[in-house]
RODO-2510 file (C-alpha; in nm, 4 decimals, decimal comma):
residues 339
     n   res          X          Y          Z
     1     x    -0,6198    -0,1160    -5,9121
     2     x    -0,3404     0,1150    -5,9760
     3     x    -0,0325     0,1735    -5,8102
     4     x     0,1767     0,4501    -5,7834
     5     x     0,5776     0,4434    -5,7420
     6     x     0,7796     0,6427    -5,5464
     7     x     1,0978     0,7836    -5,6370
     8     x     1,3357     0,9362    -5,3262
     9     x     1,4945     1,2372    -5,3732
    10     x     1,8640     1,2724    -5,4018
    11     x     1,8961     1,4463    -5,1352
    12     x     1,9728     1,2820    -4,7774
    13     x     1,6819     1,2832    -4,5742
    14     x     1,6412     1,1506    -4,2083
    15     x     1,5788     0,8452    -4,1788
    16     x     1,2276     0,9087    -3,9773
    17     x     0,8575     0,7826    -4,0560
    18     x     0,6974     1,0223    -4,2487
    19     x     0,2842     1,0399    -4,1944
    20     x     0,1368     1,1282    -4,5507
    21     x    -0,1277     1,3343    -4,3690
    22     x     0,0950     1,5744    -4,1889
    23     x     0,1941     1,8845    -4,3248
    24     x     0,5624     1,8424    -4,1937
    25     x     0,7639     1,5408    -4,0660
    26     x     0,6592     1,4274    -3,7637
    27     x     1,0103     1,3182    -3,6924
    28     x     1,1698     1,0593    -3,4576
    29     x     1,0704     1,0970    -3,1312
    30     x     0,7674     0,9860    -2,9348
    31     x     0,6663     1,3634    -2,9303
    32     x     0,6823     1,3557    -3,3111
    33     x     0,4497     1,0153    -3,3896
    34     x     0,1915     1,1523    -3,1216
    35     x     0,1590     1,4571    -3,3229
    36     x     0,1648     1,2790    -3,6306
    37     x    -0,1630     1,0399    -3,4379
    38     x    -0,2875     1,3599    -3,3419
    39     x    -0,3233     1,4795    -3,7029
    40     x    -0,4544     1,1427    -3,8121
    41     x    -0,7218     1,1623    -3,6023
    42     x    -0,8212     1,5065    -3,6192
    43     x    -0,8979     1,4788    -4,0055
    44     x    -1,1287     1,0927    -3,9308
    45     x    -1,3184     1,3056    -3,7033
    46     x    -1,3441     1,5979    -3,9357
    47     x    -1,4882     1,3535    -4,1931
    48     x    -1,1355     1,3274    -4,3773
    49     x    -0,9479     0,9516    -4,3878
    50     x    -0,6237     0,9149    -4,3042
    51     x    -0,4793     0,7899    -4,6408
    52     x    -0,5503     0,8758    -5,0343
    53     x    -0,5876     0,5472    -5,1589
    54     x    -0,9310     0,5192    -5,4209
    55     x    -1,3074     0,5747    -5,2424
    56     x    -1,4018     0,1602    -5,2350
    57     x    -1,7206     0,0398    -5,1428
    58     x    -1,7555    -0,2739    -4,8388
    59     x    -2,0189    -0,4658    -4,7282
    60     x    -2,0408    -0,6291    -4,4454
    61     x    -2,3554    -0,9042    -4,3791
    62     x    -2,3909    -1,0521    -4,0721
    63     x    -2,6357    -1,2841    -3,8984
    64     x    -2,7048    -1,0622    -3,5973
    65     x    -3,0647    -1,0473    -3,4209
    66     x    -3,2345    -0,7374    -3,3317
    67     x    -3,1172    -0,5527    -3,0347
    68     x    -2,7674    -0,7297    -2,9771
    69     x    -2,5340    -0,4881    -2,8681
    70     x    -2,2470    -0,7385    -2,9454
    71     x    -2,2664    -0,6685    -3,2699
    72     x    -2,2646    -0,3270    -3,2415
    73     x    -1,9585    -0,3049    -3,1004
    74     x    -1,8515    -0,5220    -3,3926
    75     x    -2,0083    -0,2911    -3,6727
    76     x    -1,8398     0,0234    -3,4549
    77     x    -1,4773    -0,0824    -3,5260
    78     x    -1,5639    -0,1076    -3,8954
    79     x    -1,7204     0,1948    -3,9621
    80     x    -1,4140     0,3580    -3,7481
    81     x    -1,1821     0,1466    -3,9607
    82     x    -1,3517     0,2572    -4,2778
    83     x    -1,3070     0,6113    -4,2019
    84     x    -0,9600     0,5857    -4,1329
    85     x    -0,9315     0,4220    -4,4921
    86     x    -1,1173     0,6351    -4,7215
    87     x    -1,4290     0,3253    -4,7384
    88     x    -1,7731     0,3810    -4,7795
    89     x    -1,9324     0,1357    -4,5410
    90     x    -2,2510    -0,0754    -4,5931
    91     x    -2,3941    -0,2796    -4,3213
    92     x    -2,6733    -0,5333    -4,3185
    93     x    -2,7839    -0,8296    -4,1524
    94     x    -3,0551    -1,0958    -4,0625
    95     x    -3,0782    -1,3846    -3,8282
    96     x    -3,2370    -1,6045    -4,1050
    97     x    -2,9690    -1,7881    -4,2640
    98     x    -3,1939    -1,7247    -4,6507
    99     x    -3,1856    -1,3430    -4,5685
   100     x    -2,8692    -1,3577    -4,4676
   101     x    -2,7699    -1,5300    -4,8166
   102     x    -3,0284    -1,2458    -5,0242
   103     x    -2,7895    -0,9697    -4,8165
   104     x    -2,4894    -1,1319    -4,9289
   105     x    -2,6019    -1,1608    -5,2988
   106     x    -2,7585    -0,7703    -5,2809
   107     x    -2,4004    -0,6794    -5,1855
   108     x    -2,2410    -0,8624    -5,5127
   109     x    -2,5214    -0,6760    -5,7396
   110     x    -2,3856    -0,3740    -5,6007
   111     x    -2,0410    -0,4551    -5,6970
   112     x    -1,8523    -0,3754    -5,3578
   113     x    -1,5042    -0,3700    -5,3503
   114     x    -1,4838    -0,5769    -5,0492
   115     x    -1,6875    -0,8229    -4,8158
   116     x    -1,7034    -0,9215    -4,4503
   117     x    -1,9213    -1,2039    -4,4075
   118     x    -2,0467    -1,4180    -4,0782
   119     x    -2,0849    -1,8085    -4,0946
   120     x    -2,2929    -1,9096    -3,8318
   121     x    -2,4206    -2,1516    -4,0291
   122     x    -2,1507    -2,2291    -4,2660
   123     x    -2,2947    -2,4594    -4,5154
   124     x    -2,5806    -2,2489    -4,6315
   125     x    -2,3560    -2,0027    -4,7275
   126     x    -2,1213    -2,1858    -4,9866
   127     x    -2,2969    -2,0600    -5,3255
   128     x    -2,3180    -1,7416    -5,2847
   129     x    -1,9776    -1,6992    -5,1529
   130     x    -1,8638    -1,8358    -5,4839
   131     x    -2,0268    -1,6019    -5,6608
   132     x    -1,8732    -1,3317    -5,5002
   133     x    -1,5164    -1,4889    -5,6109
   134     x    -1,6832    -1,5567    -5,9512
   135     x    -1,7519    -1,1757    -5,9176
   136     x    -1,4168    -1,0586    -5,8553
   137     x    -1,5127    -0,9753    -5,5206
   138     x    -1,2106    -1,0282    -5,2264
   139     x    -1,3723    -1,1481    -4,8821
   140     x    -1,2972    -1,2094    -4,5611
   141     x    -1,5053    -1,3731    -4,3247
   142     x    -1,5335    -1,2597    -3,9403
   143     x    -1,6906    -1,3605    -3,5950
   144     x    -1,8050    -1,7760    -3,7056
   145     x    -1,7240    -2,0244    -3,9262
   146     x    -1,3615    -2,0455    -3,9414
   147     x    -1,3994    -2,4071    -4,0109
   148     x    -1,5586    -2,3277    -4,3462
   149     x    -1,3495    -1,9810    -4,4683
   150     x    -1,0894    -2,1363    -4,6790
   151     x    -1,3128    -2,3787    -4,8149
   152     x    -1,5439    -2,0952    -4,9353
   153     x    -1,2438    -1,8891    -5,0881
   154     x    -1,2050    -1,6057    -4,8139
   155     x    -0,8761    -1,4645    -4,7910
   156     x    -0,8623    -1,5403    -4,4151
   157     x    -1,0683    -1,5637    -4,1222
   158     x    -1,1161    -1,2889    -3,8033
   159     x    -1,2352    -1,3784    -3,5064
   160     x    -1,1799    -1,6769    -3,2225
   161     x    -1,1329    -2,0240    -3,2920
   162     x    -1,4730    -2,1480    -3,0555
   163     x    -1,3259    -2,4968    -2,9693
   164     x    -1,0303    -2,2859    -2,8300
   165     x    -1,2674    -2,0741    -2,6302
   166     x    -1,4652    -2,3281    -2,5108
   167     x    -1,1427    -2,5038    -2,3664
   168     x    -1,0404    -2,2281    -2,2350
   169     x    -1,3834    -2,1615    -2,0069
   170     x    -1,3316    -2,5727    -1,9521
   171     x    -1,0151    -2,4965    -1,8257
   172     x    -1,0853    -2,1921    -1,5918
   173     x    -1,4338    -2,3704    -1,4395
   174     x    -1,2033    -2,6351    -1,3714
   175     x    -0,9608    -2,4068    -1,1679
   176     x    -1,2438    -2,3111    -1,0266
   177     x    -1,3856    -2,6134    -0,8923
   178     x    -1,7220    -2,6218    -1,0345
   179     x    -1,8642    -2,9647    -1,0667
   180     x    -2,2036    -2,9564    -1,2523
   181     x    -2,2170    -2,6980    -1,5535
   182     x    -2,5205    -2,5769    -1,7483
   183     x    -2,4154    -2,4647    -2,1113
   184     x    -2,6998    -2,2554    -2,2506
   185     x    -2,7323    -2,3130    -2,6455
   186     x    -2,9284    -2,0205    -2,7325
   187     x    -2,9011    -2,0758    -3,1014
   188     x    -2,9774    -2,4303    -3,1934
   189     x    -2,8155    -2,4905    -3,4598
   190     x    -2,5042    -2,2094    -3,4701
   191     x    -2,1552    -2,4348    -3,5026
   192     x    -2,0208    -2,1733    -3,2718
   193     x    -2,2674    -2,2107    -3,0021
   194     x    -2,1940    -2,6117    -3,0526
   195     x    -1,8113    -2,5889    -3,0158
   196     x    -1,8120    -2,2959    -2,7512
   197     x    -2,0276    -2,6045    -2,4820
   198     x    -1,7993    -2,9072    -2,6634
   199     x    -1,5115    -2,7295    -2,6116
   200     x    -1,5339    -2,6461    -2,2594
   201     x    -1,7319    -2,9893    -2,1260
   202     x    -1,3872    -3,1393    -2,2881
   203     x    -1,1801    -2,8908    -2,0263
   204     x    -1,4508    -2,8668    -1,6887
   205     x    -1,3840    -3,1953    -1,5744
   206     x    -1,7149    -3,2764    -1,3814
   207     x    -2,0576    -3,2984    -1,4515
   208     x    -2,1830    -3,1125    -1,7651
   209     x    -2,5151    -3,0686    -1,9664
   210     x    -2,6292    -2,8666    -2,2246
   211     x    -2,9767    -2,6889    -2,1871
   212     x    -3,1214    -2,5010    -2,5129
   213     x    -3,3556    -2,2327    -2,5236
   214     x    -3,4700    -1,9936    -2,7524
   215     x    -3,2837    -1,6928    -2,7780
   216     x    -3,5104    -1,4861    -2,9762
   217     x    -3,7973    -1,4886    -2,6223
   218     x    -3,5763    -1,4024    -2,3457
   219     x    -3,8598    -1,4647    -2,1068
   220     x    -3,9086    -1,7836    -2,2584
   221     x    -3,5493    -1,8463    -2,2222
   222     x    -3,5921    -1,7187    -1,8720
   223     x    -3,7788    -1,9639    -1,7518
   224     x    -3,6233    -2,2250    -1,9167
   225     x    -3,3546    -2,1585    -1,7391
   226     x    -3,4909    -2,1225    -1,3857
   227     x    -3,6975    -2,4159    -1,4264
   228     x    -3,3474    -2,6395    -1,4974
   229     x    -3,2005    -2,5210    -1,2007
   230     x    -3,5617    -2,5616    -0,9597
   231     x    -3,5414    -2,9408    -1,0914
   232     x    -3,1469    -3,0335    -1,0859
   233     x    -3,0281    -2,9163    -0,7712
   234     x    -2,6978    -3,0704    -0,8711
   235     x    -2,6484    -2,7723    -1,0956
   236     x    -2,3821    -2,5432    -0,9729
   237     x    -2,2948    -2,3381    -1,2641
   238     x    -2,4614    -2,1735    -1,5492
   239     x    -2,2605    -2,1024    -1,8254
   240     x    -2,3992    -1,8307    -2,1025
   241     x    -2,2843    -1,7929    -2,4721
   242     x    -2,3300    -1,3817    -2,5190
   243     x    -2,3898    -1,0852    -2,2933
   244     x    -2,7402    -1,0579    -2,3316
   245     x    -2,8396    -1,4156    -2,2226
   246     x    -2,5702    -1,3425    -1,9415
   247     x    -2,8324    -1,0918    -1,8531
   248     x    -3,0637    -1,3323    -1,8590
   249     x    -2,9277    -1,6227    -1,6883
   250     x    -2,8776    -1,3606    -1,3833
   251     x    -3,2511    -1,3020    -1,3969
   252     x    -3,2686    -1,6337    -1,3752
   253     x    -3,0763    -1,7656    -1,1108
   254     x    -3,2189    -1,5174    -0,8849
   255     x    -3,6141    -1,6423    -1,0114
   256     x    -3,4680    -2,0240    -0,8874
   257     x    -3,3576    -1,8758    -0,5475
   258     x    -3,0036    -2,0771    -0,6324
   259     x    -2,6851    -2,0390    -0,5364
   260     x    -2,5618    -2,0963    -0,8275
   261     x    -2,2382    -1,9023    -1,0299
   262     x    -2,3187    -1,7551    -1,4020
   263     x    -1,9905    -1,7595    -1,6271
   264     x    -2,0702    -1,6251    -1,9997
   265     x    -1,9060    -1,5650    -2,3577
   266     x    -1,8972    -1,1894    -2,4213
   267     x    -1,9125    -0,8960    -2,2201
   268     x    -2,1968    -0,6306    -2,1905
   269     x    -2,2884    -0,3588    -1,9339
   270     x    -2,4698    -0,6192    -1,7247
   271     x    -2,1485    -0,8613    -1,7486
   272     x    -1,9036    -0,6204    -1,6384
   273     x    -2,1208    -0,4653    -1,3230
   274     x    -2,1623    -0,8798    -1,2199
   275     x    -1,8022    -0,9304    -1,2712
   276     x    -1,7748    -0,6497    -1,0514
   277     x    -2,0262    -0,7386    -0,7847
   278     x    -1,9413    -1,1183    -0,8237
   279     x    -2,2277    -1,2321    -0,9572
   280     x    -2,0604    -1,2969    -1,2728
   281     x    -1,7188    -1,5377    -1,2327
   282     x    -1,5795    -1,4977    -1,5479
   283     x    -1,6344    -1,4370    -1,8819
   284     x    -1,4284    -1,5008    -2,2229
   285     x    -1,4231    -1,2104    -2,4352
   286     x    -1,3319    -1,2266    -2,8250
   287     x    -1,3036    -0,8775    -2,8848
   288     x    -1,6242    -0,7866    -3,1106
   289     x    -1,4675    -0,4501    -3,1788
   290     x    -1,1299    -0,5859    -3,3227
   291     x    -1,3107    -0,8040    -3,5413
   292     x    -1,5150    -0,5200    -3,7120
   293     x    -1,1702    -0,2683    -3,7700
   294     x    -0,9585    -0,5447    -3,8452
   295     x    -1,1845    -0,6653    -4,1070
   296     x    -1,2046    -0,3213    -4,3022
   297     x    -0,8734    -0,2608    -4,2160
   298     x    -0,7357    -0,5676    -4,3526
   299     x    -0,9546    -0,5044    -4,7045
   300     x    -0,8533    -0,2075    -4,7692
   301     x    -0,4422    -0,3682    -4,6920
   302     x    -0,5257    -0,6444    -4,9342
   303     x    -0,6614    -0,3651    -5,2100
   304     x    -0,4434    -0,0775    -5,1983
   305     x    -0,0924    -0,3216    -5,1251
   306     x    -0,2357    -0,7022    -5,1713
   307     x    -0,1149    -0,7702    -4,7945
   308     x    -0,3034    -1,0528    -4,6049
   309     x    -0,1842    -1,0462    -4,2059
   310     x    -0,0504    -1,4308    -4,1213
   311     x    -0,0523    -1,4982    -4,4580
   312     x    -0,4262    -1,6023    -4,4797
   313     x    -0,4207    -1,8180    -4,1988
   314     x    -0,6938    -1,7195    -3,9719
   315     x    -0,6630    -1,3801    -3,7052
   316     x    -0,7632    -1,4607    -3,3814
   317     x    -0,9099    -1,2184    -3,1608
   318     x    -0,9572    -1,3978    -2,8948
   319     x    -1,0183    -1,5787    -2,6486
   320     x    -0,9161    -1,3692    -2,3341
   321     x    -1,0222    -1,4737    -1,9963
   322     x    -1,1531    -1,2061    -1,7787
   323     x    -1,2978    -1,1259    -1,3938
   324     x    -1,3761    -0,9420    -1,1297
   325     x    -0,9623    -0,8088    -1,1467
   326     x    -1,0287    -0,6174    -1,5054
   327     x    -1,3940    -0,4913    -1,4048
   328     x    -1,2987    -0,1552    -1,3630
   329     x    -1,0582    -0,1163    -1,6690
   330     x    -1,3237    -0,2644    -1,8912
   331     x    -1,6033    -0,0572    -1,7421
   332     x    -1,4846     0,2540    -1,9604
   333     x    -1,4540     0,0802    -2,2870
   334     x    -1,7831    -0,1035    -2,2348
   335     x    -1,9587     0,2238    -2,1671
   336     x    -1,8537     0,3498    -2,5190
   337     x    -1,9546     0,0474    -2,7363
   338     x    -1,5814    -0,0522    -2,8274
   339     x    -1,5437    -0,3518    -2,5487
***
C-alpha cells in the first residue's frame, strides 16, 4: 500500500473543503458542498467512484437463505459503498455453516483485499478466519457474532449487539403491557436468534416462552405457529425475529382466529403496511443497509488511511425501536431496498 504526500502551495488559499472529484472548489457554503455531493454522485452513477485510491478486491460471505430480502438490503449498501470507493465487489453466501466456511476460504484463494464476514454460528468459523489473518487479509465482521469478532482477529464488528435488542423489545412489550410472549426461534441454533428471545424475556416482565420452528418451510412454520396459539390461549403476543417470519406469524395469527399482537426484528414491506394498519406493534430495526456500506466503507478507510471508526470496538447499527408513528417515513425507503 502506497501513500502519497501532499505538499500545500505557498500561496494562501481559503480555508474551504476541497472535493477531489470536482473540477473547481466547491467552496464554503451549503450551496457549495451540495454541488460538490452533486458531482460525487453523478460520476457513482456514471460508473466512476468518488475517490482515486487503488482498484481492491472485497468479499463479503454471509449466511443468508434463499429469498431473504434482509439481506439484500444489506448486500445493497455494499455494492453502493463499493462504488463510491473504487472496490470491486464479490458477494456470496450459504445458510450451511460448511459452505459458508468453503465461501470464506474461496475468497482467501482469491486473494481479496478485504473481507466482510457473518457469524451466526461463531465457533465454526474460527479456522478459517485465521487463515485469512495468516493471509494478510484485513476483516471485519458484520450482522452476528460480535461476541466472537475480536477473538477471531477482525478489526471490529458492524451490526447490533442482540442482547441489547432483545432488551430493548423486553422493555417496549413491557410498556406495553403484554403478559404472555411467544419468541419464534426460527434458526435453532443462530446465537443471535438465542440472545434476541434471552434478551427481551429478561426486559417483558410476564409470562414468556420460546417456540421454534423451521425457518427454511414457512408453511411448516405456519402452522407451528397457529397451532401454539389454538392450544395456549394464554398467549397474547407473538414476537418474530426477521421480516419474513413477521409475514408469517401474521398468516398465522389470522389461521388461529386470535387476538393476538405480532411484534418482530426487522422490517420488510409486509412489516411496515402492519405497522401501519396495526397489525404489527412494533418492530426493532438494525439497519441491514448501514451494515453493508459501512462495512466496505470502513475497508477501504482502514486500506487507503489505516482508520478503524471507535477504535475497533464494535459499530452498532442498531437497535431502533419503531411503530405505527414512522410507517409512512419508512414506507419510501422500504420500497427501494435500503430500509
Amino acid at each position: 500500500m502506497s501513500t502519497t504526500r501532499f505538499r500545500p502551495s505557498r500561496r494562501f488559499w481559503p480555508v474551504c473543503a476541497v472535493l477531489a472529484l470536482a473540477v473547481t472548489a466547491a467552496g464554503c457554503s451549503s450551496t457549495g458542498g451540495r454541488r460538490a455531493e452533486e458531482a460525487r454522485a453523478k460520476a457513482v452513477a456514471a460508473g466512476g467512484s468518488a475517490v482515486t485510491t487503488p482498484r481492491w478486491k472485497v468479499a463479503m460471505v454471509t449466511h443468508a437463505g434463499a429469498g431473504d430480502a434482509f439481506w439484500d438490503s444489506v448486500r445493497k449498501g455494499a455494492e453502493q459503498a463499493a462504488a463510491k470507493d473504487n472496490i470491486t465487489f464479490l458477494y456470496s453466501n450459504d445458510a450451511q455453516t460448511q459452505n459458508q466456511v468453503q465461501l470464506v476460504q474461496a475468497a482467501i484463494d482469491q486473494k481479496v483485499d478485504g473481507l466482510l464476514v457473518t457469524l451466526a454460528k461463531g465457533d465454526a468459523m474460527a479456522d478459517v478466519l485465521g487463515k485469512a489473518k495468516a493471509a494478510g487479509i484485513p476483516v471485519i465482521t458484520i450482522n452476528s457474532g460480535q461476541e466472537f469478532s475480536a477473538k477471531f482477529g477482525a478489526l471490529t464488528h458492524i451490526g447490533q449487539d442482540e442482547s441489547a435488542a432483545g432488551q430493548a423489545a423486553g422493555a417496549e412489550l413491557a410498556s406495553r403491557g403484554r403478559k404472555n410472549v411467544l419468541c419464534v426461534i426460527h434458526e435453532q441454533g443462530n446465537v443471535g436468534q438465542e440472545e434476541r428471545c434471552s434478551g427481551a424475556q429478561s426486559k417483558a416482565g410476564g409470562g414468556f416462552q420460546v417456540l421454534y420452528v423451521n425457518g427454511v418451510d414457512m408453511p411448516d412454520a405456519r402452522a407451528a405457529i397457529s397451532a401454539k396459539l389454538q392450544a395456549d390461549p394464554s398467549v397474547d403476543t407473538v414476537l418474530t425475529l426477521s421480516g419474513p417470519m413477521a409475514a408469517t406469524g401474521l398468516q398465522a395469527v389470522q389461521d388461529a382466529h386470535r387476538s393476538v399482537e405480532l411484534d418482530t426484528f426487522d422490517l420488510g414491506p409486509q412489516v411496515v403496511a402492519g405497522l401501519k394498519s396495526g397489525s404489527v406493534g412494533f418492530a426493532v430495526d438494525q439497519q441491514p443497509y448501514l451494515q453493508g456500506y459501512e462495512g466496505v466503507d470502513l475497508l477501504w478507510l482502514y486500506k487507503s488511511n489505516l482508520d478503524m471508526l471507535g477504535g475497533g470496538k464494535p459499530v452498532a447499527t442498531g437497535p431502533q425501536i419503531l411503530t405505527k408513528d414512522n410507517a409512512d417515513a419508512l414506507a419510501e425507503y422500504v420500497a427501494r431496498g435500503t430500509r
